[in-house]
C-alpha positions as CSV (number, residue, x, y, z in Angstrom):
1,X,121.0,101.7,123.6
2,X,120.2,98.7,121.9
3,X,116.2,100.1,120.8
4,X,118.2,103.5,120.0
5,X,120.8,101.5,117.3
6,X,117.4,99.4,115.8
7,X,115.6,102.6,115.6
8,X,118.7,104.1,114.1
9,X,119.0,101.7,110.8
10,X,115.5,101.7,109.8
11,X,114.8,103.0,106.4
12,X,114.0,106.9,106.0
13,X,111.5,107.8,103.7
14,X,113.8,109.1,100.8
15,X,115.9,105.7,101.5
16,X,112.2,104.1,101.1
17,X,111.4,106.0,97.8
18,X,115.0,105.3,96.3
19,X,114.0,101.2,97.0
20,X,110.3,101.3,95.6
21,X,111.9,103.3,92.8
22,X,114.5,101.1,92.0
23,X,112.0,98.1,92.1
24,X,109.5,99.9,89.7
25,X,111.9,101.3,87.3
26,X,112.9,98.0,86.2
27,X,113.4,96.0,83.3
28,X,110.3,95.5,82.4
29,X,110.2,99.0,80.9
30,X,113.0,98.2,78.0
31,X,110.6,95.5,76.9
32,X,106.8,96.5,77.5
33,X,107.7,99.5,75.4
34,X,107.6,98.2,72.2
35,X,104.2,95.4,73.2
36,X,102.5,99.1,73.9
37,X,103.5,100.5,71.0
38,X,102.9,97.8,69.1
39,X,98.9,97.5,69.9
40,X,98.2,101.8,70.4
41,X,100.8,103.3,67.8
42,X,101.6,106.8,68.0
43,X,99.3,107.2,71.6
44,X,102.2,104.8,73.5
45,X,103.3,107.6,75.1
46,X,99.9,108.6,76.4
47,X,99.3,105.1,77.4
48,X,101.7,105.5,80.4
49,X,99.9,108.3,81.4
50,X,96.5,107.0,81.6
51,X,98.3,103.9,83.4
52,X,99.7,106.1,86.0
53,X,95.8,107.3,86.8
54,X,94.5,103.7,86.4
55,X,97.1,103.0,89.2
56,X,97.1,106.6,91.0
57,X,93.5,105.0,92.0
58,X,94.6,102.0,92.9
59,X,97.5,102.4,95.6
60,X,95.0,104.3,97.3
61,X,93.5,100.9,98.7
62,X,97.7,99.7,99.3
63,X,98.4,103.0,100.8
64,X,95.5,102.9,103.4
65,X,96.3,99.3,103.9
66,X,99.7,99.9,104.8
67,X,98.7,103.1,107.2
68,X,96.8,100.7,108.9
69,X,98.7,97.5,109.4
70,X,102.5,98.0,108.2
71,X,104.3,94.6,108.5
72,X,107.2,93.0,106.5
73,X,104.0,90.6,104.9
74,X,102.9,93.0,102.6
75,X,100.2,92.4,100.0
76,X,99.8,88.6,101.9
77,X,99.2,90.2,105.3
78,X,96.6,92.3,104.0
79,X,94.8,89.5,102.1
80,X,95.1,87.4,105.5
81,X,93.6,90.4,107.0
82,X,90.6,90.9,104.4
83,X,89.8,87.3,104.2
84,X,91.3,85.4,106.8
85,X,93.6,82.5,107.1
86,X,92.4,79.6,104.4
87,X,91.9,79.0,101.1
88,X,90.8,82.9,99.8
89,X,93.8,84.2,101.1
90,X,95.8,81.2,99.5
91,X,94.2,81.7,95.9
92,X,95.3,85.3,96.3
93,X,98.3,85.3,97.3
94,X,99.3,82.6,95.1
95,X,98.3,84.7,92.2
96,X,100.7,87.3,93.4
97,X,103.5,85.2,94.2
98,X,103.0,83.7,90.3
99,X,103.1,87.0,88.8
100,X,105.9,88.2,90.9
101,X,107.6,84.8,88.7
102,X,106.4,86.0,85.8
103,X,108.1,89.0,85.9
104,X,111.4,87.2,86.7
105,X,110.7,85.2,83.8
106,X,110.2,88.6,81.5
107,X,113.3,90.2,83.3
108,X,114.9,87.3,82.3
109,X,113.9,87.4,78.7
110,X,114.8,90.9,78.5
111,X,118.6,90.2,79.9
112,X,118.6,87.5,76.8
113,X,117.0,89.9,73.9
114,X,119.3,93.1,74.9
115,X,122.0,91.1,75.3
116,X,121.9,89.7,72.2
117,X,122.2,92.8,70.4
118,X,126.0,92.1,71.5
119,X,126.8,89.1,69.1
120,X,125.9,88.5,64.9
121,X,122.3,87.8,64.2
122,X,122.9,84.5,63.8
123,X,122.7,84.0,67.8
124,X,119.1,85.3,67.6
125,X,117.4,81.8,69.0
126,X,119.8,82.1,71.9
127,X,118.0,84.6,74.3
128,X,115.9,81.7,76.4
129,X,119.3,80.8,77.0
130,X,120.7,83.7,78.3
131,X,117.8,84.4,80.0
132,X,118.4,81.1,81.7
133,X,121.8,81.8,82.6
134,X,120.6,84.7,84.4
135,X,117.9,83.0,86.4
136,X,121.0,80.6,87.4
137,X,123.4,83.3,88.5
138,X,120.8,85.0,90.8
139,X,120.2,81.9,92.4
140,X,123.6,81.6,93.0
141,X,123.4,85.3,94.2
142,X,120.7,84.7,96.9
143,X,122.6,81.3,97.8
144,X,124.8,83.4,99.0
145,X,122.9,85.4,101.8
146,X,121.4,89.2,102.1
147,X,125.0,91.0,102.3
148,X,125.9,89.8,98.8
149,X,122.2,90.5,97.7
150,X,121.9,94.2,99.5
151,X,125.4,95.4,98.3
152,X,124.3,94.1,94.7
153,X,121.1,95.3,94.0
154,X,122.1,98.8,96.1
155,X,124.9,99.2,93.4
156,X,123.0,98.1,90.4
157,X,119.9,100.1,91.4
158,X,121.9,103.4,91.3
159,X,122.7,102.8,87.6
160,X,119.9,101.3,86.6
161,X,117.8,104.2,87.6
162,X,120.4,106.8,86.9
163,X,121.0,105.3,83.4
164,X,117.3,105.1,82.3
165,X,116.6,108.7,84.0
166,X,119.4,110.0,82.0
167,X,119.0,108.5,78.4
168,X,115.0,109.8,78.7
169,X,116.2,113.4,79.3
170,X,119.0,113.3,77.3
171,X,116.5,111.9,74.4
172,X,114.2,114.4,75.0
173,X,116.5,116.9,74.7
174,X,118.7,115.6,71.5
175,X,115.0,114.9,69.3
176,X,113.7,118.4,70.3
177,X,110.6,117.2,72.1
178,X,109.4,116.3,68.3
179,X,106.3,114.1,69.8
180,X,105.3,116.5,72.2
181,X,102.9,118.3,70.9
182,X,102.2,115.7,67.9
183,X,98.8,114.1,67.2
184,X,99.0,110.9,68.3
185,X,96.8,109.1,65.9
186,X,97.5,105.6,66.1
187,X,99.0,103.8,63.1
188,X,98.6,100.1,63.3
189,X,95.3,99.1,65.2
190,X,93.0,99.1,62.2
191,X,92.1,95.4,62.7
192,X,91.1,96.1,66.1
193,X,87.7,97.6,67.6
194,X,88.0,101.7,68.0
195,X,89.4,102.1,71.5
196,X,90.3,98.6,72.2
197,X,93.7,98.7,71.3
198,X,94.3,101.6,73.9
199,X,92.0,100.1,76.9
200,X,93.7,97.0,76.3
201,X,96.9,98.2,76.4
202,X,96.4,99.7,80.1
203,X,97.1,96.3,81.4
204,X,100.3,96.2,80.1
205,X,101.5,100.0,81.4
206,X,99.9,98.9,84.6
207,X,102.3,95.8,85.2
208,X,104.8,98.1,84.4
209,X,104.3,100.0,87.5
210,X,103.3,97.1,89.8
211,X,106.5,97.2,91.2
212,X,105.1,99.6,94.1
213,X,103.3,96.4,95.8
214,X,106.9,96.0,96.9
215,X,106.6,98.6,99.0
216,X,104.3,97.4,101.4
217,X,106.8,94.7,102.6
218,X,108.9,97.0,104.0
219,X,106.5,97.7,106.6
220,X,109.0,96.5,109.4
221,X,112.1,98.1,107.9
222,X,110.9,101.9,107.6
223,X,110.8,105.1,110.3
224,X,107.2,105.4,111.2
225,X,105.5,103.1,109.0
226,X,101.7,104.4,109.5
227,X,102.8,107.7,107.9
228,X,105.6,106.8,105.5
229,X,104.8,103.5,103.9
230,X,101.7,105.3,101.9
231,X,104.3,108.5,101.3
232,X,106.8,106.4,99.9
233,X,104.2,104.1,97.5
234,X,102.7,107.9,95.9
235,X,106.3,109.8,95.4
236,X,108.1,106.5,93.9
237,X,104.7,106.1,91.7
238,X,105.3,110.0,90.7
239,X,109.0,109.7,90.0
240,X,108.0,106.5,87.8
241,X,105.7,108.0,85.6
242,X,107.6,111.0,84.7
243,X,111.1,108.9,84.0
244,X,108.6,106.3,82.1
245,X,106.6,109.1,79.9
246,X,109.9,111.0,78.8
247,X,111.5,107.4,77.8
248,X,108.8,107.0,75.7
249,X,108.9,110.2,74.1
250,X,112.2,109.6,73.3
251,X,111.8,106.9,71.7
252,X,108.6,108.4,69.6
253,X,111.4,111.0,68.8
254,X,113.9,108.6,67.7
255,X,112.0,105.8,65.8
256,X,108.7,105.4,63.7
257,X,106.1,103.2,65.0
258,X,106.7,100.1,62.4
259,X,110.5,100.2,64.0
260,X,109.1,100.4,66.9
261,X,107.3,97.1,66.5
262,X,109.9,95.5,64.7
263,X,112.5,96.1,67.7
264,X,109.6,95.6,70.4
265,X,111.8,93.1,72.1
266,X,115.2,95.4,72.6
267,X,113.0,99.0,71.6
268,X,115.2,101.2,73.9
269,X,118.5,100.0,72.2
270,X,117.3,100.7,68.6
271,X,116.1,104.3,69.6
272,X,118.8,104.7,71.0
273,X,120.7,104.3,67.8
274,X,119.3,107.3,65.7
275,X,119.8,109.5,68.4
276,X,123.0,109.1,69.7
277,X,125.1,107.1,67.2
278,X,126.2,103.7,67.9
279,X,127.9,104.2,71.4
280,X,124.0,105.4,72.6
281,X,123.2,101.6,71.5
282,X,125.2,100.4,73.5
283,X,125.2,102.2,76.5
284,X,121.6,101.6,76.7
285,X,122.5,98.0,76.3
286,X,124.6,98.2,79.4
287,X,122.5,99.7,81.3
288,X,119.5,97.1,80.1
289,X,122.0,94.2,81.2
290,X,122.5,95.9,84.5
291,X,118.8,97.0,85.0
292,X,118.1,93.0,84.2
293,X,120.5,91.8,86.4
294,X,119.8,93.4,89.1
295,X,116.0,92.8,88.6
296,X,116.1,89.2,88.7
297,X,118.0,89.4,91.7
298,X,115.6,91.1,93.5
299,X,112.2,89.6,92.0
300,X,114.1,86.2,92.7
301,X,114.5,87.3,96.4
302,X,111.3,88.7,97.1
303,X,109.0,85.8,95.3
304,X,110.9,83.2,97.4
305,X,110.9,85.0,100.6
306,X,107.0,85.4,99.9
307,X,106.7,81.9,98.9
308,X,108.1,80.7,102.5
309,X,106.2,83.3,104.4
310,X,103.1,81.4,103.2
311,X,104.3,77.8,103.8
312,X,105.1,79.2,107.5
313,X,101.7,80.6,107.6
314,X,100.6,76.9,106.5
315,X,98.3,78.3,103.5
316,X,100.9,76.1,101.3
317,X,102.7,72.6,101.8
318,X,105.4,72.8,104.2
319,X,108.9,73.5,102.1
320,X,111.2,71.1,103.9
321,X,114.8,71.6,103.2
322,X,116.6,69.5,100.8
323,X,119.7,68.1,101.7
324,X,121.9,70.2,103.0
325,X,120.2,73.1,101.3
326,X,117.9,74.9,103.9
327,X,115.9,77.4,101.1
328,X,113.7,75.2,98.7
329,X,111.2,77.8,98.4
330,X,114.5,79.5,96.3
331,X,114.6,76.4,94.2
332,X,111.1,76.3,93.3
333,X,111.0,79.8,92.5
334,X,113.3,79.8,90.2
335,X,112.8,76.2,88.6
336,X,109.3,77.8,87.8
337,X,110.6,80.8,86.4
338,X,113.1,78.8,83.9
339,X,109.9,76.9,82.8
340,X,108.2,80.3,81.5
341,X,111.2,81.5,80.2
342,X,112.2,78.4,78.0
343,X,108.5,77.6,77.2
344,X,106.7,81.4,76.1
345,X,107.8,84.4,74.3
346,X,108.1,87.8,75.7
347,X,104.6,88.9,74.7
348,X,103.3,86.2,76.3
349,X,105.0,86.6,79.4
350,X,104.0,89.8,80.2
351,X,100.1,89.1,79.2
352,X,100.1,86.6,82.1
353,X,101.9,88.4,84.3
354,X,99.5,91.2,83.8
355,X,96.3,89.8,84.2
356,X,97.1,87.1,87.3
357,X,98.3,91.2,89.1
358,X,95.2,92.8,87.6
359,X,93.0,89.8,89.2
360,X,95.2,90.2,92.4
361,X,94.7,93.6,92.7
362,X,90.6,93.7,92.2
363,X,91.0,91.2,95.1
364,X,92.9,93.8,97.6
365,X,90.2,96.6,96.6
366,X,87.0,94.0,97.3
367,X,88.7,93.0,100.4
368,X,89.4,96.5,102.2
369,X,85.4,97.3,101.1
370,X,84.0,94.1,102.2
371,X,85.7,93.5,105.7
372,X,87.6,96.1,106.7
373,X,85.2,99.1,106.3
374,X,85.2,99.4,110.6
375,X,89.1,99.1,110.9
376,X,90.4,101.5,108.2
377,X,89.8,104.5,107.5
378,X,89.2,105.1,103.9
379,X,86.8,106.5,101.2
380,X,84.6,103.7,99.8
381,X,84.4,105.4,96.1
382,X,87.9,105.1,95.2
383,X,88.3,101.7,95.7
384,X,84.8,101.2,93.7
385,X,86.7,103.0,91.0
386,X,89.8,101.3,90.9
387,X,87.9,97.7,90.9
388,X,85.9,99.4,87.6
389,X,88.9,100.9,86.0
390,X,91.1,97.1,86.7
391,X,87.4,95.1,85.1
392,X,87.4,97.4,82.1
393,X,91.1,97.1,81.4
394,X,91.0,93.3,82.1
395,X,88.0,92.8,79.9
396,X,89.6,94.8,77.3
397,X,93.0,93.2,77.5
398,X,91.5,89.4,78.0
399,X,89.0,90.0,74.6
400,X,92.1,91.1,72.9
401,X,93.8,88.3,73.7
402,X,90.9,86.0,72.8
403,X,91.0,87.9,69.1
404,X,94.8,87.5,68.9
405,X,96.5,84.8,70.8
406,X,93.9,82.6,72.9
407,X,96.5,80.7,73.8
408,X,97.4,83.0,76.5
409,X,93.7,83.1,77.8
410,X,94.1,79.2,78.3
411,X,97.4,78.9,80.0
412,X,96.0,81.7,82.5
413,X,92.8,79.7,82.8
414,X,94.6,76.3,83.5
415,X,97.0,78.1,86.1
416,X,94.6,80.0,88.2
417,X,92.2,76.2,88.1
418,X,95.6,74.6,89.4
419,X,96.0,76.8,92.3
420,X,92.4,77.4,93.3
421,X,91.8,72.9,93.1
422,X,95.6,72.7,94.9
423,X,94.8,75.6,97.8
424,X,91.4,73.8,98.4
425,X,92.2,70.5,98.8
426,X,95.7,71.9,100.7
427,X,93.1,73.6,103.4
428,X,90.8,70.5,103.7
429,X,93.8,68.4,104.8
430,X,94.7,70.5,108.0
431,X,90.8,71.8,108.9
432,X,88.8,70.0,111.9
433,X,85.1,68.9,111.4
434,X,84.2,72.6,113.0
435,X,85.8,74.1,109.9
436,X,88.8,75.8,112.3
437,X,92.3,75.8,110.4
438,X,95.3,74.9,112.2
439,X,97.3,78.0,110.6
440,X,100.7,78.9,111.1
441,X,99.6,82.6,113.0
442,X,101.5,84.6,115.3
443,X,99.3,83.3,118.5
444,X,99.1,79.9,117.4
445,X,95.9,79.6,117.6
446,X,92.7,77.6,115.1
447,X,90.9,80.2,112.6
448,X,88.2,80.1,110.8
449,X,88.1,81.3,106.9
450,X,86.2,84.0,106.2
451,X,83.3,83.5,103.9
């Protein structure tokens, strides 16, 4: 009886596909809008599309990783897998944990700019705020344990994605599918090397839809796991970039690019606005502060939980509890992402975030080629592609940064050189002179770090 009622509460695969797709369809999307429209011009929409390939070719490595060894460690159980317990895995999943932060930190921003719109302009310099507000009331949220969190983000998930499913159609249909059949020539990239502008701005549709990785932690949660974990990561990727491509039609239907640009911060609010009067403003602010809320919540929830999973595998410092407060790996996470929402812009933000998941993601492709070619069964060329496709979209993206704000390119550099000199030394302290780890594994036993 008791296996029966277990067996009974796991996850189906549609209740699989509505969580990825919750996750995905976040609020990212109200804000990376206008940054891609704002280096491609008119060819935003198509953007999205060529993202979904880029990625299409991606999951393939995530989805054969997840047939193959579905667990609720995710991305970090397949690095540990790849590479072994030490300081490669470490470096790794460090990198994912700090962009899974970073998109709190845009979430958060987001919440602030939309919000915003609410109040006279004079309150512009007020979003880090708000944003910082937010970060403190999900805290507050996960303080206060899974039930709170699951009948939350449950509720908040079902408008969210309702709400931005609905104002995409509902735009399409009011603007006539104008941009449909236009000719997408791009109107402000002249300063920028042919092509360039559009490569570049893969990186950013791509971190829009790197929300499936979530997927692969519910590996303990779901109805058969070897079959369903890699169904639910391609139908919630699907259902993604059809709800993403007709938002951005509608708003190529609704504004020009140069409003675009100059509402890239709250884009889906101001499109709104020409469409459906004033009351389509603010319903889509609504459902931005809802989509945000809710977003933190989660991103907050899952970055923390990732961060304890590794100090319990010992590949970080042991997070002892403080006080009477048992979750310090909750504190940390969302200390840090304060500090990137008070300290960097919007832009910014998601530039980071996107290149620490593109690097992350290379990573999971090289691994599953390298090591694991004799335990899963998989077709060598498409991971070779999707490594390609992530180094031309990452070369593209870094040179534009170099050309445009270098700033980002050294903040990225100094971060990743923190956590590769931290992890190192971090490993040294707990391995013998025979170079075994004393790793917090499952059978408690030494390993060695794959080279």
């Amino acid at each position: 009886m008791k296996s029966t009622i277990a067996k009974d509460s796991k996850l189906s695969l549609i209740g699989s596909i509505s969580l990825g797709t919750g996750v995905m369809i976040g609020a990212g999307i109200f804000v990376l809008m206008g940054q891609i429209a704002e280096l491609v011009g008119d060819l935003f929409p198509i953007v999205f599309i060529a993202g979904a390939l880029v990625v299409g070719f991606s999951s393939y490595s995530y989805v054969k990783f997840s047939n193959a060894f579905p667990s609720s460690g995710g991305v970090v159980k397949f690095f540990n897998k790849s590479y072994g317990p030490g300081t490669t895995t470490g470096v790794f999943s460090l990198l994912m944990y700090v962009s899974m932060v970073v998109t709190e930190s845009l979430v958060a921003g987001t919440f602030g700019a939309y919000t915003l719109r609410l109040f006279p302009d004079s309150f512009t310099g007020y979003a880090s705020i708000l944003g910082i507000l937010l970060l403190v009331t999900a805290f507050v949220v996960n303080i206060l344990g899974n039930k709170v969190i699951g009948v939350t983000a449950t509720f908040t998930a079902i408008i969210k994605v309702a709400g931005i499913a609905l104002l995409a159609i509902a735009g399409l249909i009011v603007s006539g599918f104008a941009d449909i059949t236009g000719n997408y020539v791009p109107q402000n990239t002249e300063a920028l090397p042919t092509g360039l502008g559009f490569v570049a701005a893969l990186a950013l549709a791509i971190f829009a839809y790197q929300g499936f990785t979530t997927i692969t932690n519910q590996g303990g949660d779901i109805k058969n796991p070897h079959k369903n974990l890699g169904r639910s990561i391609v139908f919630s990727i699907l259902i993604c970039t059809v709800i993403y491509v007709a938002l951005a039609l509608a708003v190529a239907g609704g504004l020009s690019i140069p409003e675009i640009i100059e509402a890239k911060d709250y884009a889906l609010a101001a499109a709104a606005q020409p469409i459906f009067g004033e009351w389509g403003s603010w319903i889509t602010i609504a459902i931005a502060i809802v989509a945000t809320f809710s977003g933190v919540i989660a991103s907050v929830f899952a970055a923390s939980r990732l961060l304890a999973m590794l100090s319990n595998m010992k590949q970080v410092p042991s997070l002892k509890k403080i006080g009477k407060f048992k979750n310090p790996a909750l504190i940390f996470t969302v200390s840090l992402a304060i500090l990137l929402t008070v300290l960097f812009d919007l832009t910014r933000i998601a530039s980071i975030g996107a290149i620490f998941y593109l690097i992350m993601d290379i990573a999971i492709h090289w691994g599953l080629i390298r090591h694991l070619r004799k335990e899963v069964d998989f077709l060598p060329v498409i991971p070779f592609i999707a490594i390609l496709l992530d180094v031309v979209v990452l070369s593209a993206f870094l040179y534009l940064k170099y050309l445009n704000d270098p700033l980002v390119l050294i903040v990225t550099a100094i971060g990743i050189i923190l956590i590769i000199v931290a992890e190192r030394f971090f490993m040294i302290s707990h391995t013998d002179s025979e170079g075994n780890m004393a790793m917090g594994m499952d059978d408690n036993k030494p390993a060695k770090e794959k080279m």
